[in-house]
C-alpha positions in Angstrom: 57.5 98.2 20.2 58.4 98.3 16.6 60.3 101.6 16.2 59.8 102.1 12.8 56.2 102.4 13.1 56.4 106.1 13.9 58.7 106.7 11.0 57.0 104.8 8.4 53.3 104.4 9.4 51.3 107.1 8.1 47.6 105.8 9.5 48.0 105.0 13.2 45.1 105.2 15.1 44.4 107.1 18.1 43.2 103.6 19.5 46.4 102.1 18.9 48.6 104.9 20.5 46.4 104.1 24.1 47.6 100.4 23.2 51.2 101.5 23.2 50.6 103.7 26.6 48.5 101.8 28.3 47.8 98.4 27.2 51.6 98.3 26.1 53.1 100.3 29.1 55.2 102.4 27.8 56.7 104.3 30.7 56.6 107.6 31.5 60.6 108.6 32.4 59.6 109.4 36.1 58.0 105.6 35.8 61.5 104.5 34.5 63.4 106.1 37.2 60.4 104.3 40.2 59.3 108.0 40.9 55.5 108.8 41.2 54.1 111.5 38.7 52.0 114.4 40.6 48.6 114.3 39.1 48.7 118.0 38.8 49.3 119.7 35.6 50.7 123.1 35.9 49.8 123.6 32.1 47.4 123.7 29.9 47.4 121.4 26.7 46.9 123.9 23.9 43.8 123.4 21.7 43.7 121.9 18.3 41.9 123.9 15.7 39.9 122.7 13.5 42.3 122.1 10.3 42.4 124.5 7.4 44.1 124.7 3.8 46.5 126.7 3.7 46.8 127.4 -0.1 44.1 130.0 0.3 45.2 131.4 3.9 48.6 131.9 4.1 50.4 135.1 3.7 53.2 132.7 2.2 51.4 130.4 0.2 51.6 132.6 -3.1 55.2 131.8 -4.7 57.3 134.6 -4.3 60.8 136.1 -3.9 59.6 138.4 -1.7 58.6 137.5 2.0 55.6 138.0 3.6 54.2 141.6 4.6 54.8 140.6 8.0 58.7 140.4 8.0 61.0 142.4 6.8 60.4 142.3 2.8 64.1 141.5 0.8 63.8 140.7 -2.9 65.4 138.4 -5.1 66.8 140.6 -7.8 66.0 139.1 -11.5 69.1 140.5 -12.8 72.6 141.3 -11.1 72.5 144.8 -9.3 75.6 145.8 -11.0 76.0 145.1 -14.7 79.4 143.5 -16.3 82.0 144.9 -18.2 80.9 143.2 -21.9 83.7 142.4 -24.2 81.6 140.6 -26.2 77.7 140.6 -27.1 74.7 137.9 -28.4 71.4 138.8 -29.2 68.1 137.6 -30.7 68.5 139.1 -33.8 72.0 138.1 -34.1 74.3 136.7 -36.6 76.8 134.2 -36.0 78.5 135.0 -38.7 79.3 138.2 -37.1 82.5 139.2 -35.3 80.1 139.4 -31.4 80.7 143.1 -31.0 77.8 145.3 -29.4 76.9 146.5 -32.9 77.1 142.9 -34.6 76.3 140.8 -32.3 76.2 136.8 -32.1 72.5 134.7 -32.3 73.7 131.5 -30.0 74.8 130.9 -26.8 76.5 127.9 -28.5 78.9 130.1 -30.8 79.8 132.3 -27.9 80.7 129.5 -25.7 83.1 128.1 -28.7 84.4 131.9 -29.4 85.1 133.2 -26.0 88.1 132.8 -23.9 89.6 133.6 -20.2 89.0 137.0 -19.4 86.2 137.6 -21.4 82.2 138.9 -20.7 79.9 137.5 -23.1 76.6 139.8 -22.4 73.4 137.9 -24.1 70.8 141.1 -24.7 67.0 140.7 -23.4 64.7 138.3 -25.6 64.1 134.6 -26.4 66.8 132.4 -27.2 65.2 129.1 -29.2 67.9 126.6 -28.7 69.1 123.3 -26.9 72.3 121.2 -26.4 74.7 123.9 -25.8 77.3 122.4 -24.6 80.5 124.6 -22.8 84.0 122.9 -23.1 86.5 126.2 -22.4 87.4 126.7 -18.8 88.4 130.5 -18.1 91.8 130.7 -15.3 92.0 131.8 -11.6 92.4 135.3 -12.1 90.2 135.3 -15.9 87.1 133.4 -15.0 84.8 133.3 -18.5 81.6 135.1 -18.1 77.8 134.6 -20.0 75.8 136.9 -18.3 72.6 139.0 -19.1 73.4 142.4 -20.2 72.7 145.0 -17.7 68.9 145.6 -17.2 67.8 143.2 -19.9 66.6 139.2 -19.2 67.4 136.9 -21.8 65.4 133.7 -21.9 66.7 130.6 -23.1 63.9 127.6 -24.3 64.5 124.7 -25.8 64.2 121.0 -24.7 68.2 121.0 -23.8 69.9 123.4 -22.3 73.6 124.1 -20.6 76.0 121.7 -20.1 79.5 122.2 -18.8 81.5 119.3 -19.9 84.0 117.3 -17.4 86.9 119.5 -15.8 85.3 122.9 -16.9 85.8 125.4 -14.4 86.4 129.0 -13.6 83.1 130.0 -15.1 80.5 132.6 -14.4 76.8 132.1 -15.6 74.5 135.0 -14.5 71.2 136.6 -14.9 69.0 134.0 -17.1 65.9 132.7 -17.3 66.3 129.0 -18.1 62.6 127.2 -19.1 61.1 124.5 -21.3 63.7 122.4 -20.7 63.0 118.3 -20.8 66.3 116.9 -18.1 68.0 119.2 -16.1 68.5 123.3 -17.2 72.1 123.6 -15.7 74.2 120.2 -15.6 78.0 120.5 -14.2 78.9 116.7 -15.2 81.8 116.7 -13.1 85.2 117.5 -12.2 83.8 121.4 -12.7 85.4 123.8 -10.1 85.2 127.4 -9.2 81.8 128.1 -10.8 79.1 130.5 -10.1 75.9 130.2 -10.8 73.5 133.7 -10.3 70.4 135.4 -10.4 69.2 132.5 -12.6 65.3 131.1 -13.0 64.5 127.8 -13.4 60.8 126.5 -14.4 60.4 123.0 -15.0 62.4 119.8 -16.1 63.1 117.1 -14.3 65.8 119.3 -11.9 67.0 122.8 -12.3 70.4 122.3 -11.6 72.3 118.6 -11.4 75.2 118.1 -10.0 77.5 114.9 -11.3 75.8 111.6 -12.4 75.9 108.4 -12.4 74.3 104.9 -13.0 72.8 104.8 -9.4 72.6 107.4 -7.0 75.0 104.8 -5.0 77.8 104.2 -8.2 80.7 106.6 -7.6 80.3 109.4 -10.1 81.2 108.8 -14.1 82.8 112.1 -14.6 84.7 112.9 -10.7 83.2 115.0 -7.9 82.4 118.9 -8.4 83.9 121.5 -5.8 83.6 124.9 -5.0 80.4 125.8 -6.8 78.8 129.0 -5.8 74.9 129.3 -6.3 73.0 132.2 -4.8 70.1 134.6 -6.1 68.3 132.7 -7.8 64.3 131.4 -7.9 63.8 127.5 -8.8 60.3 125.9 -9.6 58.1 123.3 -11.3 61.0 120.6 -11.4 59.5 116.9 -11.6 62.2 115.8 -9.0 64.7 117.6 -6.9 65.1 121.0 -7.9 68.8 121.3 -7.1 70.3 118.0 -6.7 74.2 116.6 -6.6 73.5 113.3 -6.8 75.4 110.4 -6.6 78.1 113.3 -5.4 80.4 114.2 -3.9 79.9 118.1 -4.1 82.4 120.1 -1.7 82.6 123.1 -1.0 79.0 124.3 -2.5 77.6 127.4 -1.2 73.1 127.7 -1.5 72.8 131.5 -0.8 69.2 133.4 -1.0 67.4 130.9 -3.1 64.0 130.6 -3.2 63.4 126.7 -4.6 59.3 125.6 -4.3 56.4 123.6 -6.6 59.0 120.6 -7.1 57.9 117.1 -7.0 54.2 118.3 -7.1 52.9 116.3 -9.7 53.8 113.3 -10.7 54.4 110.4 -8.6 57.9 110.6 -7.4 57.4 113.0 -4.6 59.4 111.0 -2.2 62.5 112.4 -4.0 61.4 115.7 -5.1 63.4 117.5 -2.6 64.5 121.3 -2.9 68.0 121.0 -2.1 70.1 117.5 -1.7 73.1 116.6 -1.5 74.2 113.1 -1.3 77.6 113.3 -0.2 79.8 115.9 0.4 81.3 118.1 2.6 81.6 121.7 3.7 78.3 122.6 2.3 76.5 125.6 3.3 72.9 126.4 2.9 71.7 129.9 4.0 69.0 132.6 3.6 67.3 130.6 1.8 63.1 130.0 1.3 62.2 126.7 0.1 58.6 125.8 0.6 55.6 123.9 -0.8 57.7 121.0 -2.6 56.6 117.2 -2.3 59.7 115.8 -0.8 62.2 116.8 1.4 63.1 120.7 1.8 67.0 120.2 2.3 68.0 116.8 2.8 72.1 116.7 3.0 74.3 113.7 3.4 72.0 110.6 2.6 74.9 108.7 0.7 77.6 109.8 3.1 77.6 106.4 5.4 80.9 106.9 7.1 79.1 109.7 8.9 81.4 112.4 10.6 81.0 115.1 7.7 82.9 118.1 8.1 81.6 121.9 7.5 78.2 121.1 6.8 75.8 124.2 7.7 71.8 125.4 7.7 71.7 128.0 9.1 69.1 131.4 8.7 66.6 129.4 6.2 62.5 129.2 5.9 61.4 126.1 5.4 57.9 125.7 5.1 55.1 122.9 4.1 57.4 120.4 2.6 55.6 117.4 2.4 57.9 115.3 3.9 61.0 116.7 5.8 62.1 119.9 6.2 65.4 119.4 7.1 67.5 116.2 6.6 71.0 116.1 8.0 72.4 112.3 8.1 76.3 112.5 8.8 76.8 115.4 10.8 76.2 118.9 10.3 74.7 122.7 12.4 71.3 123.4 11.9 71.2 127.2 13.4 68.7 130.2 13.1 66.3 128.0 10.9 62.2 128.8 11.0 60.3 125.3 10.1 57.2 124.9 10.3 54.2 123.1 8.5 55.9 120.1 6.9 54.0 117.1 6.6 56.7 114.8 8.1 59.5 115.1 10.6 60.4 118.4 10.5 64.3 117.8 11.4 65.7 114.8 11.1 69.3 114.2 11.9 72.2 112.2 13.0 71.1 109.2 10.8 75.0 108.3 10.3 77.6 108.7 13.4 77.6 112.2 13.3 77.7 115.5 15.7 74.7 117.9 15.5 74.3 121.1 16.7 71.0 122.5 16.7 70.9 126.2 18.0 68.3 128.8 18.0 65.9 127.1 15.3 61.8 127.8 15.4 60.5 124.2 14.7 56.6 125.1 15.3 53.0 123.6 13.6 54.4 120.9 11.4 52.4 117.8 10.3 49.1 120.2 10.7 47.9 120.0 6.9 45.7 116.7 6.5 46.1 117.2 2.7 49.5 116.1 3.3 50.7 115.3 6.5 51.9 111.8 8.4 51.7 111.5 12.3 55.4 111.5 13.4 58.0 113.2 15.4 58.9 116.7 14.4 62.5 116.2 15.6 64.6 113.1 15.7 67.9 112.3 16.7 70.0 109.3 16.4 67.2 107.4 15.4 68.1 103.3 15.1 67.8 102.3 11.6 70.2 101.3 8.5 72.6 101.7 11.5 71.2 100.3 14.4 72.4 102.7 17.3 74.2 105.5 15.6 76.5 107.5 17.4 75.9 111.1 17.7 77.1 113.5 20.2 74.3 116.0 20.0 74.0 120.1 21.2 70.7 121.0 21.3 70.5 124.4 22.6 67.7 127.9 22.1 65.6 126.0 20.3 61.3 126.5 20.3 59.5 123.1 19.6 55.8 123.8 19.6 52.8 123.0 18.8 54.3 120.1 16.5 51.7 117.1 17.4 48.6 116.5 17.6 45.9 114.1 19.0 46.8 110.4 17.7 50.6 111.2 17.3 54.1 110.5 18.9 55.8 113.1 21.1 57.5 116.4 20.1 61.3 115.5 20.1 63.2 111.6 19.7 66.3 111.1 21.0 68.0 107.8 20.0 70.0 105.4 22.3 73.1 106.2 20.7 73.0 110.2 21.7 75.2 112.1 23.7 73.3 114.6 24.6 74.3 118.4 25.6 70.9 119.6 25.9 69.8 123.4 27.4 67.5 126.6 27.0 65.2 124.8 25.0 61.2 125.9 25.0 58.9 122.5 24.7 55.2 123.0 24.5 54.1 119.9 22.0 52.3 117.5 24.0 51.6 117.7 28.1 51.7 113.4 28.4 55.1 113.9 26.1 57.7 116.3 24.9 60.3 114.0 24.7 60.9 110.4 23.4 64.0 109.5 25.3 65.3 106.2 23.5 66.9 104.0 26.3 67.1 101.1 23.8 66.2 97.8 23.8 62.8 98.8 22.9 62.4 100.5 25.7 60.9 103.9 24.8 60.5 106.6 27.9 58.2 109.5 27.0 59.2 112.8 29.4 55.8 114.4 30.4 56.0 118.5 31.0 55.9 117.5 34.6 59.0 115.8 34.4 60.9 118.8 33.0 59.6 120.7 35.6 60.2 118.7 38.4 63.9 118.1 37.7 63.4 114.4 36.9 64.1 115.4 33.1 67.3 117.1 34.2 68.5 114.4 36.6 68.4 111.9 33.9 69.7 113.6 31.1 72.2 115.7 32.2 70.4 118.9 30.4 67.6 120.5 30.8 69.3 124.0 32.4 67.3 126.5 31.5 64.6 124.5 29.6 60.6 126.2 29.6 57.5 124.4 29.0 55.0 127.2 28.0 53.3 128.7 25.2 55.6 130.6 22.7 53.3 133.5 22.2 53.9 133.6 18.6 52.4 136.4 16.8 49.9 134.0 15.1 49.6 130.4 14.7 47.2 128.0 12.4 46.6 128.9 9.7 47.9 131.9 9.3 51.2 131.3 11.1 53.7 133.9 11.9 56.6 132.5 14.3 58.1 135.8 15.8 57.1 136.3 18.9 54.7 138.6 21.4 56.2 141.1 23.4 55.4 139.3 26.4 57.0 135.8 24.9 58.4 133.8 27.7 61.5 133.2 24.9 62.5 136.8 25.1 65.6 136.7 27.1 65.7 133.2 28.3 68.3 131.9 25.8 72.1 131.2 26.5 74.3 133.5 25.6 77.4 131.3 24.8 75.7 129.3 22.2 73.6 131.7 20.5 75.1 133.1 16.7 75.3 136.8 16.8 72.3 137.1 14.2 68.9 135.8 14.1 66.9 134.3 10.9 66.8 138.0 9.5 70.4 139.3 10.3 68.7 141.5 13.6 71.5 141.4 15.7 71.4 139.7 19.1 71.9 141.2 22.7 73.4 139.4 25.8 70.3 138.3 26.4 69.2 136.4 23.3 66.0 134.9 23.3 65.1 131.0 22.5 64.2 130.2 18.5 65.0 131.6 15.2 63.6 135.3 15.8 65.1 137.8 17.8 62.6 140.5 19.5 63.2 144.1 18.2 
């Protein structure tokens, strides 16, 4: 069988799938191991319903900040909560000719960024700023970063077809509090060689990314102007870009921290969806994403590590995000990486996908429910693959998968719920299945030799035998609070997941920083 069909192959037939089982003879794993399967099922495939659009259903498909009315509402604030101290002030109705004191205050950004030096605040007061190409050159110091920030309370807005550029080897710089639209390219560019910058309570609309992050003459050339590193970017609400809204490409970008973003609409028109992605990075290490909501864009939703071949990637982290109806992945880890505390549901490809490159996973306490569900959209694939055999034929990844829900993520005419490539090493417990009765689990034995583990298999030990997991593991409904379409992935009080997660592995918050007991439960919500 011809592996890649799943991956690439977005019109299968439900014909062709009873090839592959029957006519095929794909085995069952109790098949593979010459045990007979009990014709008994102790459960109960779940019904399809009929499918819906979501864009008029959905208590998240209206583009906000704030989260839905049924979790616990936090806010992206459009302005820092606490306001600088200004040493020096632009406005509007400015004069550059004037010394940039509150009273006479500069017109462009451009002038500021050739005036100021370490130490100082440059405050920009509310209005429209008409401008493009401004281009910063003057780095601030360790201790006497150079700040351009919106002055407390007011949100200035700067338009034009060009916006900010920080030049190779800037650093120690502060930009905070704008709203950045109207742009043609990119509305923040570091070029490279930038360190120790933060990037804040911004808004992007538009262009062809948000932010960029080096360049190059291929995403595979090593960068023109060096790598960037330590780069801080939190607070801040993304949208409309043509392609990926926050994208380091070709890299390297180390030490980048995505805090409480909320990135969405990228990649939506046009026709280069396939690399509209909300967040990538291709190469780089210690990367953390978190808090974050990135939803409805036409690629990927965080897609880390594509270019980074050697694999074995250091500090990379997603942990505590919503991902939601991505068109393509949700999340894309390739060289190594923990994927912890994540809630992903509704993209219309895999939702994780991971271990591409030798790499070791860890995927703990992550709600991977009702992906691929939207027809508008959606492919017939996995929703969670491992180690999968591709530009490297049998990658080696020494996988912990551990507290995880994966439900409801396939439907009639489609692969199983979870892949798990030849190449895996596989620490595998506490997990909650409830996909597919015929198949949960792909289990990848190689030589083209596919075994799909029924729900009778888990249960009967014959899962367990094989593997070496399977301690711990459920195959029953979730009991989420609602599903499709209106889908809300906490869970019932009587949840079978309450409770039944392992304690060692389990991070000491959940998705909304609830604390956890001794007694976590399995996914990304912990039961109040």
């Amino acid at each position: 069988m011809n592996k890649n069909y799943f991956i690439r192959n977005k019109n299968f037939s439900l014909a062709l799938l009873m090839c592959l089982l029957i006519a095929c003879n794909i085995p069952m794993l109790s098949q593979f191991l010459n045990e007979e399967v009990e014709e008994t099922n102790p459960v109960e495939e779940p019904s399809l319903p009929e499918p819906s659009n979501l864009d008029s259903q959905d208590s998240e498909s209206t583009p906000s900040v704030t989260l839905p009315d049924n979790e616990n509402e936090t806010a992206l604030p459009s302005s820092p909560s606490t306001g600088p101290e200004c040493s020096l002030f632009v406005a509007s109705d400015g004069d550059d000719n004037n010394p940039g004191s509150e009273g006479q205050p500069w017109r462009s950004f451009q002038k500021a960024a050739e005036a100021a030096n370490p130490g100082d605040t440059v405050c920009f007061r509310g209005g429209t700023y008409a401008t493009d190409n401004i281009y910063l050159a003057k780095s601030g110091q360790i201790d006497e970063p150079i700040t351009y920030a919106a002055y407390p309370g007011e949100i200035p807005i700067l338009d034009g077809d060009e916006l900010l550029t920080l030049g190779g080897g800037v650093s120690h710089l502060r930009i905070s509090g704008f709203v950045l639209r109207n742009f043609n390219i990119w509305g923040i560019f570091l070029s490279g060689e930038n360190h120790y910058i933060t990037l804040d309570h911004l808004e992007f609309e538009g262009g062809e990314a948000g932010i960029r992050f080096t360049y190059g003459e291929t995403d595979e050339s090593p960068p023109a102007e060096g790598p960037v590193e330590y780069i801080l970017l939190e607070d801040s609400r993304i949208s409309g870009s043509q392609y990926t809204a926050v994208d380091c490409s070709p890299g390297p970008c180390n030490h980048m921290t995505y805090r409480r973003l909320e990135i969405f609409n990228t990649g939506i028109s046009g026709e280069a969806f396939y690399g509209s992605d909300g967040i990538a990075v291709d190469r780089g290490h210690h990367v953390l994403v978190e808090d974050c909501y990135i939803h409805d864009n036409g690629g990927d939703g965080i897609d880390l590590g594509s270019r980074d071949r050697e694999g074995n990637i250091e500090a990379v982290i997603v942990r505590r995000n919503r991902v939601v109806r991505n068109h393509r992945n949700g999340i894309k880890v390739w060289a190594g990486g923990r994927i912890e505390n994540n809630v992903v549901w509704g993209q219309g490809d895999i939702a994780i996908f991971a271990g591409i490159w030798n790499s070791t996973i860890e995927m703990i306490n992550n709600t991977v429910a009702y992906n691929m569900w939207d027809p508008s959209y959606s492919e017939r694939n996995w929703a969670v693959v491992i180690g999968y055999p591709g530009e490297i034929p049998k990658p080696e990844v020494n996988l912990t998968m551990v507290n995880n829900i994966f439900a409801y993520n396939t439907v009639e005419g489609g692969p199983t719920g979870v892949y798990i490539g030849p190449g895996v090493q596989l620490n595998e417990s506490h997990n909650l299945y409830f996909s597919r009765v015929d198949g949960e689990i792909t289990f990848d034995k190689g030589s083209e030799q596919e075994i799909w583990v029924t729900r009778q298999e888990i249960i009967d030990g014959t899962w367990e035998s094989t593997s070496g997991g399977g301690e711990g593991d459920l195959i029953v409904d979730p009991l989420f609070i609602s599903g499709w379409p209106d889908v809300d992935l906490r869970l019932q009080p009587n949840s079978p997941a309450i409770n039944a997660g392992d304690k060692g592995f389990a991070p000491d918050e959940d998705v909304m920083l609830n604390l956890r007991d001794d007694e976590p439960n399995m996914g990304a919500y912990e039961f109040d």
